[in-house]
N, C-alpha and C positions, 0 to 999 in steps of 0.2 A: 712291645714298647722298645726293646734293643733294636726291632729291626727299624724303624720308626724314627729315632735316634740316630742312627746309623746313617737312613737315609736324609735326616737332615743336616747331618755334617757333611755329606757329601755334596746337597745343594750349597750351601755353606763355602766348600771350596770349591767347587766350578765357579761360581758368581764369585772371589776371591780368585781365580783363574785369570774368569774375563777382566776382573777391575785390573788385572797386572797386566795384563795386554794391552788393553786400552790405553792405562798409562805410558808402555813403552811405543805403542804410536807414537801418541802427543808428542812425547820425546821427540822422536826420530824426526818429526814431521818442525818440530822448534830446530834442532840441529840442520835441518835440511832449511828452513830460512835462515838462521842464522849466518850456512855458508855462502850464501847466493845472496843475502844483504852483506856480506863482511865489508867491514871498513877502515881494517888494516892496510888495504891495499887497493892501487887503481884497475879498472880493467887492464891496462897496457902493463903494469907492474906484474900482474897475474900472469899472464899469457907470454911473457919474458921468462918468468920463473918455470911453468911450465916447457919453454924452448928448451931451457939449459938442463932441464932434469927429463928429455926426450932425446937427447942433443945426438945421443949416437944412430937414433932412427932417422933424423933430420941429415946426418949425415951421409946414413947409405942411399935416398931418395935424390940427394944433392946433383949428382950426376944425368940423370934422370929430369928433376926439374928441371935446369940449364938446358938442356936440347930440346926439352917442352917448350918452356918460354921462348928460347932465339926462333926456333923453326915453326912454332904453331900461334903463342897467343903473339906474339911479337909482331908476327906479319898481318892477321887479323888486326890489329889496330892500327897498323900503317896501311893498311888498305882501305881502312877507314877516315884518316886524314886524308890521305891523296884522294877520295871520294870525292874531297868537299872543294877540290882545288880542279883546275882546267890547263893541268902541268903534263907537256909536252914531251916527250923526247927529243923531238926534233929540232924544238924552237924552244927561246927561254919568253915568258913573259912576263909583265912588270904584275899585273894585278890577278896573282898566283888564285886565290882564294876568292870562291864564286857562290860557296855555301852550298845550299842545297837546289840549284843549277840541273846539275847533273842529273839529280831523282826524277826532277822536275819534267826532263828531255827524255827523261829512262819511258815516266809512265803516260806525258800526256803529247811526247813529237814524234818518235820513236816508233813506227807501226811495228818495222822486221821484231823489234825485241817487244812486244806486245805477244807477234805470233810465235816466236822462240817463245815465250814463255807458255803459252798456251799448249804449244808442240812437246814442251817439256814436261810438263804437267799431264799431257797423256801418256808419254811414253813411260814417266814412273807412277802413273796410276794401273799402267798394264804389267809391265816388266816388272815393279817393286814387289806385291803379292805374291803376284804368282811365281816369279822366280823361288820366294821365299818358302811358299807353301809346297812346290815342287821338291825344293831343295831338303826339306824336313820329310815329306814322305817318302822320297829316293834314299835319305838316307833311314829314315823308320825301316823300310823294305828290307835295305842291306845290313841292318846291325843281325836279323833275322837269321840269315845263311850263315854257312859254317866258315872257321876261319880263313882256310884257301880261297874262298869262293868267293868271300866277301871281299880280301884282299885284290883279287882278280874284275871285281865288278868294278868296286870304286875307282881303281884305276881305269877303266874304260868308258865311267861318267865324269869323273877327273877332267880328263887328259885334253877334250873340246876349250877348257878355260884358261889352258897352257899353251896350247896349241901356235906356234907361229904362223901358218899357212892357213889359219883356220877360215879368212875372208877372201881364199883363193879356189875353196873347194864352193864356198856359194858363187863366186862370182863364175866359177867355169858351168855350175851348173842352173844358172839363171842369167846365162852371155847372151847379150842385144841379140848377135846374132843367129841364124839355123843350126848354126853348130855347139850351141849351149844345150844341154841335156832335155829339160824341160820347153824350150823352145820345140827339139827336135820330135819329142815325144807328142805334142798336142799337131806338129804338123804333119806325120803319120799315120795320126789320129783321124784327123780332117777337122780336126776341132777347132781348129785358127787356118788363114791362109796366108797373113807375114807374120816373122818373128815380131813378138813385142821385149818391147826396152823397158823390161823389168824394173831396174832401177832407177831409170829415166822418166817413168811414169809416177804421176801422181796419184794415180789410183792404186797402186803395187807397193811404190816405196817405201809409206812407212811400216807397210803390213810386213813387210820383208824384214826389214830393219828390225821390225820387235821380235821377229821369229828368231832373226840369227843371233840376238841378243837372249832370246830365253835359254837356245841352246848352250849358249854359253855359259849361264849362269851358274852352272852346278863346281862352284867356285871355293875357296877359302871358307866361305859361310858353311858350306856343304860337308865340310872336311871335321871344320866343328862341330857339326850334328851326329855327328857319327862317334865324335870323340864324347861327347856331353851323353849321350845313349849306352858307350860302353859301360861308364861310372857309375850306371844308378845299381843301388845294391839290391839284389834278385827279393832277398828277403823280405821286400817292401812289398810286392805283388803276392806271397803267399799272407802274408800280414792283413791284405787288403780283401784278400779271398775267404780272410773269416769273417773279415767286417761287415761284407755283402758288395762288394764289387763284383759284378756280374757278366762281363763281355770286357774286350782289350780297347771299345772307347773311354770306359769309363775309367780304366786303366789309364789310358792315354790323358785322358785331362787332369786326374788325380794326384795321379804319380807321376808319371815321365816329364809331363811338360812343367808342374813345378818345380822339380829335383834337374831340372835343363835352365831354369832362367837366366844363368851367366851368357851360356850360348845363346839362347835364344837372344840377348838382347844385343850380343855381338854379331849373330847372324843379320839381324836388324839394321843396326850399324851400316854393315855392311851392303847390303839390300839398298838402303838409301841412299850411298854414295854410290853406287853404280848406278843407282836405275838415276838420278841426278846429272849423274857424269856422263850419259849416256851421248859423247859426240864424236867417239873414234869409231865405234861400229859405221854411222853415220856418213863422217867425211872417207873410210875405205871401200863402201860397198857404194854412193852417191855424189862423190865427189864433194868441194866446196867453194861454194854454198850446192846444195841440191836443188832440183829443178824448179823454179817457182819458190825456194825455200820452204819446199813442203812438208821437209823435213829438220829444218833448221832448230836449233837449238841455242840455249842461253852459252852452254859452255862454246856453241860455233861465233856468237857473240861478242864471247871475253876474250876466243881470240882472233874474232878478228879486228877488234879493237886494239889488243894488248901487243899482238906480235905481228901486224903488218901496217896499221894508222899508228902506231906507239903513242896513241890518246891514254893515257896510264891513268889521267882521272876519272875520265870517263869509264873506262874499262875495271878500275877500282870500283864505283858503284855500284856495275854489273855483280863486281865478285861479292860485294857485300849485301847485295840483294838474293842472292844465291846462299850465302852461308846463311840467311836469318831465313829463308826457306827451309833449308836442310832441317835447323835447330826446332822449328815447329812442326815439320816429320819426325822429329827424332821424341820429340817430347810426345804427342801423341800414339808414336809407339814402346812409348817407355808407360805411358799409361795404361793401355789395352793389354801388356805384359803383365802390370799388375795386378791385373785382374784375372790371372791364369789359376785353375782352383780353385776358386771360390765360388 
């Protein structure tokens, strides 16, 4: 009978437990409307009061903002007014503002920037990935070796995206003429019987152009993969190794690449504006425009609108049709990122 007793005072207060929990829910969950309906004050009253009791955070970012806004969103939206106008350098004209003219000419008169786009759209459908995924396993490789060695490698995958002379070693070793390296090797060979014009060719060009562009890629992005690989803390792989992780992919999708997603999404970033950017490799190995424009691009586009016709409306459109490109690469791999893990 005591034990009996016993256990029904105990039922007794667990169920007197739960009722006190339940109640401090309700609570929290009244107070938590309460402050999100409050009627003390307006949204702009709130968010004022919140500034002034933030105020020294607002302050240290303040320097920061100002160079964001002048240099980046600032131009973005004059780039987007002067989109809408058929404003001149050259010449002033009276009836500035022509609306959407421009887009108009962009997507339905405009063949060359039809095929810039197209040209550009394969060259960071090629160059974008794969730089990317090169750049993450060149440096997966080297976080591996010892510290000398690693130091010593990266510097020599480095050093091609730094390089000043870097489109003078392609161009001596794919020169129009016999005396370009590979010309002279295939006529030795008996494989060819004139030199072919490498870059002059439309069969060659662009294949060329994305080569010298991957080589280069092992860039900033690359630099960060390496740095985002040193941080991850060891203890997470012995941790992983009781859990049942079984081989270093599973390592790699688990750990590494979630415990990297800053990098990862700055290497991204980065990936996009070059393989987008892609028209100095371009105009130094093909000259401009390239033959046939068969290798031509949006950015050969913007300028050659922007810095030799000073069409600045026109050539505004261009740039804003590019940046709403970019921003839907960018979001789609800020999604696939998200998904890293899981």
């Amino acid at each position: 009978m005591d034990e009996l007793n016993n256990n029904q005072n105990t039922v007794v207060t667990d169920n007197d437990t739960v009722d006190l929990q339940d109640n401090s829910i309700v609570e929290e969950t009244q107070e938590k409307k309460r402050a999100v309906c409050r009627k003390d004050m307006t949204k702009a009253q709130w968010t004022w009061k919140e500034m002034k009791r933030n105020k020294v955070a607002y302050l240290m970012i303040a320097p920061f903002m100002f160079v964001f806004i002048l240099f980046t969103a600032l131009p973005v939206v004059l780039s987007l007014l002067l989109s809408l106008t058929n404003f001149n350098m050259l010449e002033i004209n009276a009836d500035m503002f022509v609306w959407f003219e421009n887009y108009k000419r962009l997507f339905f008169d405009d063949d060359i920037f039809l095929l810039a786009c197209k040209n550009t759209l394969i060259f960071a459908a090629v160059t974008g990935p794969v730089s990317y995924i090169l750049s993450f396993l060149v440096a997966w490789f080297i976080n591996e070796l010892s510290p000398r060695l690693r130091a010593l490698v990266t510097l020599v995958f480095y050093a091609p995206s730094i390089s000043g002379s870097v489109y003078l070693i392609w161009g001596i070793m794919f020169s129009n003429d016999s005396y370009g390296i590979v010309n002279g090797i295939l006529l030795d060979l008996g494989i060819i019987n004139t030199p072919i014009l490498w870059f002059y060719d439309e069969k060659y060009a662009m294949t060329l152009c994305i080569v010298v562009a991957l080589w280069m890629s092992l860039g900033t992005a690359f630099l960060s993969f390496i740095a985002g690989l040193q941080t991850i803390n060891k203890s997470l792989f012995e941790a992983a190794a009781v859990d049942g992780i079984k081989n270093r992919w599973q390592e790699l999708w688990y750990i590494t690449l979630p415990m990297m997603k800053p990098q990862l999404m700055f290497g991204a970033v980065m990936a996009i504006t070059g393989s987008f950017g892609f028209g100095g490799v371009v105009t130094a190995l093909c000259g401009f425009p390239s033959v046939n424009y068969s290798c031509h691009t949006i950015m050969h586009c913007l300028e050659d609108y922007g810095s030799q016709r000073w069409e600045v409306g026109y050539a505004s459109a261009i740039a804003f049709v590019l940046f709403l490109i970019m921003i839907g690469a960018n979001t789609l791999v800020n999604k696939a990122l998200s998904k890293v893990g899981q």
